[in-house]
N, C-alpha and C positions, 0 to 999 in steps of 0.2 A: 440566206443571210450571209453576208459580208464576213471574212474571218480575217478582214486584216482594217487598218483602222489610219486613216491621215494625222500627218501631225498635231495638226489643228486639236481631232478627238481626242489624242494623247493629250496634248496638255488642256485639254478640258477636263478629262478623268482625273490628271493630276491636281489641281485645280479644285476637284468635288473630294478628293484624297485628304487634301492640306487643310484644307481649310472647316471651321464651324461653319453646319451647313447651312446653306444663304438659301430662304425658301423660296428667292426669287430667280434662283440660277435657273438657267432652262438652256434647254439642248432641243434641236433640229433634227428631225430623220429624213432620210432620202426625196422626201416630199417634202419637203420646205417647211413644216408643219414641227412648229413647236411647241417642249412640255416643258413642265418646271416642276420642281420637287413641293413647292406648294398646290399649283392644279391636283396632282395625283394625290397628295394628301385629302384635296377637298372632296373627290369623288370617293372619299373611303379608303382608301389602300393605307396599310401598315406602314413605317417608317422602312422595314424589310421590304415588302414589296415596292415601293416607289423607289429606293436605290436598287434593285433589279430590272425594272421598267427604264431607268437611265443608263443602267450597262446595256441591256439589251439594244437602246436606242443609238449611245454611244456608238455599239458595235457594228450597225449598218440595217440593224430592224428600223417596222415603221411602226410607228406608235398604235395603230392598230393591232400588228402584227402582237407585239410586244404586252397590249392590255390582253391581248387573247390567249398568249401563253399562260398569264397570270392566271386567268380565270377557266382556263382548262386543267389548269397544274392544281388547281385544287382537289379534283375528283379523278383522276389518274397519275402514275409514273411517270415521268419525263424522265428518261437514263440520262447521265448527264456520263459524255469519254469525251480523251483528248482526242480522238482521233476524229470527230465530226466538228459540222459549222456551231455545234456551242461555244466551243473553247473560244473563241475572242471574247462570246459572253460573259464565262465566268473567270474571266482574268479581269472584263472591266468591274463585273460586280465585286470580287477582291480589291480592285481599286476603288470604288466607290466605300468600305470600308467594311463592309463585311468576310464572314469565313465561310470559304464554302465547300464543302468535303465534295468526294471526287468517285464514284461509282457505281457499278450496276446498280439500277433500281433507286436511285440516289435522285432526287428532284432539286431544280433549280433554287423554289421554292424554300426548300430545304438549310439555305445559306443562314447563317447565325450570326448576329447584331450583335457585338461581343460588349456591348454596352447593356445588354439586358440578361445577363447571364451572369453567373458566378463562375463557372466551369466552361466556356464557351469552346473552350478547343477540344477539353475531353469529350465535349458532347457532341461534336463533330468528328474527332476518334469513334467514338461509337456507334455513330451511322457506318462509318465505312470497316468495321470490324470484320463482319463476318465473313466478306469476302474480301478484304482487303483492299486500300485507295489511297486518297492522296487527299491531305487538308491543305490547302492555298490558304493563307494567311494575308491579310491586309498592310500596307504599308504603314501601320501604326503600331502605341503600346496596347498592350493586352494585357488584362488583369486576369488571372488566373490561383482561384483563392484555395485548391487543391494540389496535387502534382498530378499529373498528367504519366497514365501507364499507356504505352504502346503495346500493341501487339505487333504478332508478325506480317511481312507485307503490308505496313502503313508507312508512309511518306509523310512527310511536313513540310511545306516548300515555304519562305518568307522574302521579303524585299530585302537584300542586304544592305546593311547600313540603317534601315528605315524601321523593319519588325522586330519587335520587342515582346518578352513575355514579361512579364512581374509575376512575383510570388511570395506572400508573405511570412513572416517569422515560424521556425519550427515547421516547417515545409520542405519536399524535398521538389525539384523541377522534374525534369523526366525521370520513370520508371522501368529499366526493361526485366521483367521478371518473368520467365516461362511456365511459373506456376498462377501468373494472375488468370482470372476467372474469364479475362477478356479472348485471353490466347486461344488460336484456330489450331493450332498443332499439338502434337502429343508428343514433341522436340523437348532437349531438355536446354534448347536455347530459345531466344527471340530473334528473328531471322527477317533478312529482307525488311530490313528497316534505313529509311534514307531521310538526313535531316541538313536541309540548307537555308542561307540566306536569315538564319535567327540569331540574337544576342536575348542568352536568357539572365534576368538580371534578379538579384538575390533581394532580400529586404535593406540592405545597406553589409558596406562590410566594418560597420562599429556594432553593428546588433551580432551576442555571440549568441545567439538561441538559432541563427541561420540551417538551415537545411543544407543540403548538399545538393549542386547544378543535375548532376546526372546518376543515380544511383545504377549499376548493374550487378546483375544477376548472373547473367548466361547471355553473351550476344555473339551473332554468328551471319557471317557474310550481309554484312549492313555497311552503311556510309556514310561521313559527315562529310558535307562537303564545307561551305563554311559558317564556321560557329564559334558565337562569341560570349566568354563569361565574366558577366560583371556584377559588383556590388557583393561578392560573397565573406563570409566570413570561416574560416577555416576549412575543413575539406570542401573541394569543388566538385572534384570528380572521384568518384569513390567505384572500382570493381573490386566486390567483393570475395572474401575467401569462397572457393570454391569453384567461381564462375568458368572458370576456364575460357574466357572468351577468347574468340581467335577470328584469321583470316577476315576480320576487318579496317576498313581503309578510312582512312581520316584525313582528309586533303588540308583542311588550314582551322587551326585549332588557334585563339588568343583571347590571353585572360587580360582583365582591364580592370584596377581597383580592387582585387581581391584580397586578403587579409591569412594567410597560414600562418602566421607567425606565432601565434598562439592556438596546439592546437587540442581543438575542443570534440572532436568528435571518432576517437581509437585513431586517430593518424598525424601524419606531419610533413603533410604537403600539398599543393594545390591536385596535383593529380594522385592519388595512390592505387595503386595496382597491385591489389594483395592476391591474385590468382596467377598461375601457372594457363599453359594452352600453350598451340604452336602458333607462327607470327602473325603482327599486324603490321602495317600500315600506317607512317605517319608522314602525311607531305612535309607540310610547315606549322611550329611551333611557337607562339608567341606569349612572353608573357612580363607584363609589367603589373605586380604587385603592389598593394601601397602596404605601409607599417604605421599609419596613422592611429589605429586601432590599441593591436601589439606590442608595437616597439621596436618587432623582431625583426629580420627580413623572412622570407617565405621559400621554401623550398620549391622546387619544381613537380619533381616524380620522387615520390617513395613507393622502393618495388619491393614486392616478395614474389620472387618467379615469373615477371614479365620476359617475353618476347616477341622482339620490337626491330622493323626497318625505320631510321631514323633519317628522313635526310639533313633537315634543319631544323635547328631549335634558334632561340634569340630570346636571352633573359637581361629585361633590364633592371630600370625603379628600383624597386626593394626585394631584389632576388637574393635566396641564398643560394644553396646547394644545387646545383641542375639535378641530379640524380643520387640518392642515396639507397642501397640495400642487396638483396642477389637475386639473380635474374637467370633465366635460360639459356638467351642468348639474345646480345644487343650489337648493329649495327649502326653506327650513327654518321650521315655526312659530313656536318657543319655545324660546329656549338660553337655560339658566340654570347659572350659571356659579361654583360656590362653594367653590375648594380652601380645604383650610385646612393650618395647620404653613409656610406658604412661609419655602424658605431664603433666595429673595431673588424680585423678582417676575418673573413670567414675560414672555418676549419678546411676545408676542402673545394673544390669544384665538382667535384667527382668522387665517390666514397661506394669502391664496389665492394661487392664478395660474390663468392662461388665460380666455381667450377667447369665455367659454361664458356664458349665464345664470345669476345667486345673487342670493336673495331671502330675505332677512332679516326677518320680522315685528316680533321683538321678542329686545333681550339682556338679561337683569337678571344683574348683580353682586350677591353676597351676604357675605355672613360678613364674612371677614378678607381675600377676595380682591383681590390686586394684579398688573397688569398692565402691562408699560411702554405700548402700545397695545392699543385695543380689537382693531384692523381695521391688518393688515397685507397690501397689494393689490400685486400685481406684474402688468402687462399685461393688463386682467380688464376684463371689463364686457360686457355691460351689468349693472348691481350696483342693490341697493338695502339700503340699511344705515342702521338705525334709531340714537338716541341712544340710549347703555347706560343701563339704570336702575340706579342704584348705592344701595347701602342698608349699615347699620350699620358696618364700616369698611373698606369695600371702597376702593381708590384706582386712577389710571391715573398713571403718575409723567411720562411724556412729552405726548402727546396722544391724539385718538380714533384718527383716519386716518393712518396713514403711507402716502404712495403714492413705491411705491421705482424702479419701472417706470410709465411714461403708461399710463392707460387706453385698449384698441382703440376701447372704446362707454363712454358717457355712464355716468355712477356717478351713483346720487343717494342723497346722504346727510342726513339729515332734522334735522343740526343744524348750528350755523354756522361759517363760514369759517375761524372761528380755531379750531376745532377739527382741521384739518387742517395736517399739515406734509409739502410737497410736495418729493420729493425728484428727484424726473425730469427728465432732462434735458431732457424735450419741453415748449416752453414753452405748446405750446396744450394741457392738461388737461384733460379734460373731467368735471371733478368741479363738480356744480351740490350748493349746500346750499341748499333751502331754508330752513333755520333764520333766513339774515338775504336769500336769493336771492341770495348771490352764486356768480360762478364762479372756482374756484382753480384756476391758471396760467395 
C-alpha cells in the first residue's frame, strides 16, 4: 500500500472532511475502479466502515484490497503503528472524520464515529490505555459529554485550527490524576503525556457552572505543543495544591474568550498554579479574555509556588494582572502587556512575593494600557526588573516599583530612584537602580 498520497487525494479527503457527506462522492483506486460512500453503504457496511474503506482507498489501496481488510479485521487484530504502510491510512480515516486510537493490538476497525458516542475520545483513551498510544483526532468539533482522564504515555494529536472538543456545563476538560483507575504506573504523577493541535472549548464563558479546561493532579515530563482555550468561565487551568508538577514543556498556550473576572471556582485567574516542583517550560503565552460576563478583566497566572522558564507572554482584550502571588523561582523573557476597555487602571502588572529568584528581560506597555504600578514587590528578591517600555497611550498613574514589604535579597531595577516608592518599614532596602546608581532606603 501507497503511504504517501497526490494532491488531488488530499483535497479529496479534504473535501469528504468539510463537507456533509454527499453519498454520491466516490473515489478511484489504483485501477481505475470506483466507490462511493453510497455503494458501500448498500452492500451493508456501517457508516464506520465505509469512511475506512475510502481512507484506505484514498490512500493508494484497491477496493478489493480495502473490502478485505474490512472483512478480515472482523475476526482478528490488525496492529495498527506509525511506523508501517497503515499510517497514510489512518491519517486519511481521521480525515474522513472519525477517531482513531493508535496501538499494539489496536484495530483499524476499531476507529470511533464521534457522532455516535457520547464519550468518543475517552473511549478511544481507553483502547490505547494499557499500553499506552496516541488518539488522532479529526479535523472537526467533538462533543464530549464527560471529561476526559489521561493516563500515562497517551498522546492526543488534532488539526490545529480545525479540532475542537466541547464540553458541557459543570464539567471539567482534561484530567491528569495518577490515582485514576486508568493509570499503568504506580508514579505519583501522570507522565509522558503529549497534547497538540486541540482548542478545547468550555460551555460558554457567560455560563458560571463552567468546569475548568485542564484540571491537574501530578504531571511529569509531558507536552503541550499547541493548545487553545476557549469559551471558559473562570478557572481555566487549575494545578492543584499538592501536585507538584514539573519539568514539563508547553510550547504555545492561548486563551480566547475566557471570562476570570469573576472568580467562582477557590481562584482568581485564567491559569492558577497552586503547587510548588521544580521548573517548567513555557514557550509562548497568549491570552485575550473577554469581561462580557464579569465586568472585570481576568488575571493571567495566580501562583502559590510555581516554577517557571518564561519566554513570552502577550496579554491583551480584557487582561488584568499577568501574574499575581509567590513563586519559587520565575524566569520570564518578554511580557507584553496590552488590555484594552479599562474600567479604571489596574492595581499592578506584576504583584510578587517571596523569597525566590524573578528575572525579568523586558516589559513593553501597549495600546490604551494603564497601570497604577508596573511592579508590585512584597518580601522578594533576588529580582531584576527592567524599565517598562510604554507606547501609544499606555500610562503608570502612581510609579514603577512599589516595595510594600523590604526585600530578603538585592532587587536591581534598571531605572532610577525616583521611580521607586518605598513603602517598608525596613529602612535598609536593598533596591539598587542603576538608572542614576542609587540605593532606595
Amino acid at each position: 500500500m501507497n503511504d504517501t498520497f497526490t494532491t488531488s487525494q488530499f483535497e479529496t479527503i479534504q473535501d469528504i472532511a468539510r463537507q456533509t457527506f454527499d453519498e454520491q462522492l466516490s473515489v478511484a483506486d489504483p485501477d481505475g475502479k470506483e466507490v462511493s460512500f453510497a455503494d458501500l453503504l448498500a452492500i451493508g457496511l456501517t457508516r464506520r466502515q465505509a469512511l475506512i474503506v475510502l481512507g484506505l482507498v484514498t490512500g493508494g489501496a484497491t477496493i478489493g484490497f480495502a473490502l478485505a481488510e474490512i472483512d478480515r479485521d472482523q475476526n482478528e487484530s490488525i496492529s495498527l503503528s506509525l511506523n508501517d504502510d497503515n499510517y497514510s491510512s489512518i491519517e486519511h480515516t481521521a480525515m474522513n472524520g472519525l477517531i482513531v486510537p493508535i496501538a499494539p493490538g489496536v484495530r483499524l476497525s476499531d476507529a470511533i464515529d464521534p457522532e455516535k458516542m457520547e464519550r468518543p475520545i475517552q473511549n478511544a483513551v481507553d483502547l490505547v490505555a494499557d499500553t499506552g498510544g496516541r488518539v488522532l483526532l479529526p479535523p472537526t468539533q467533538i462533543l464530549e459529554s464527560e471529561t476526559i482522564t489521561l493516563p500515562s504515555k497517551t498522546s492526543i494529536q488534532g488539526y490545529w485550527g480545525n479540532t475542537s472538543i466541547s464540553f458541557p456545563p459543570d464539567t471539567d476538560g482534561i484530567l491528569f490524576d495518577p490515582d485514576s483507575p486508568l493509570s499503568v504506573t504506580d508514579d505519583d504523577y501522570v507522565k509522558y503525556i503529549a497534547i497538540d493541535g486541540v482548542t478545547l472549548d468550555g460551555p460558554g464563558h457567560n455560563i458560571p457552572t463552567s468546569g475548568v479546561a485542564i484540571r491537574d493532579r501530578g504531571l511529569w515530563m509531558s507536552h503541550f505543543g499547541r493548545v487553545e482555550f476557549r469559551d471558559w468561565n473562570g478557572v481555566t487551568w487549575w494545578v492543584e495544591n499538592g501536585a507538584m508538577s514539573f519539568d514539563n514543556r508547553f510550547n504555545y498556550v492561548h486563551f480566547t474568550s475566557c471570562d476570570a473576572g469573576e472568580p467562582t471556582k477557590d481562584g482568581d485567574g485564567l491559569i492558577n498554579w497552586k503547587s510548588g516542583g521544580a521548573s517548567n517550560y513555557f514557550g509562548y503565552i497568549t491570552s485575550f479574555p473577554t469581561n462580557s460576563y464579569s465586568g472585570e478583566n481576568s488575571r493571567l497566572f495566580s501562583v502559590e509556588g510555581i516554577s517557571a522558564i518564561i519566554n513570552g507572554i502577550n496579554c491583551g482584550k480584557h487582561s488584568g494582572e499577568a501574574i499575581r502571588g509567590y513563586y519559587n523561582q520565575l524566569y520570564i523573557n518578554s511580557l507584553h502587556w496590552e488590555p484594552e476597555d479599562q474600567s479604571s487602571p489596574e492595581e499592578s502588572i506584576l504583584n510578587l512575593r517571596h523569597s525566590s529568584p524573578f528575572y525579568l528581560s523586558n516589559l513593553k506597555m501597549d495600546m490604551t494600557a494603564s497601570a497604577e504600578y508596573a511592579y508590585i514587590i512584597n518580601d522578594s528578591g533576588p529580582m531584576q526588573l527592567p524599565v517598562p517600555d510604554t507606547a501609544h497611550d499606555t500610562e503608570i498613574t502612581e510609579n514603577v516599583l512599589l516595595i510594600e514589604e523590604a526585600p530578603v535579597d538585592h532587587i536591581t531595577y534598571h531605572g532610577s530612584s525616583g521611580d521607586v516608592d518605598d513603602n517598608a518599614d525596613d529602612e535598609t532596602s536593598l533596591v539598587h537602580c542603576i538608572g542614576d546608581f542609587e540605593h532606595v532606603g
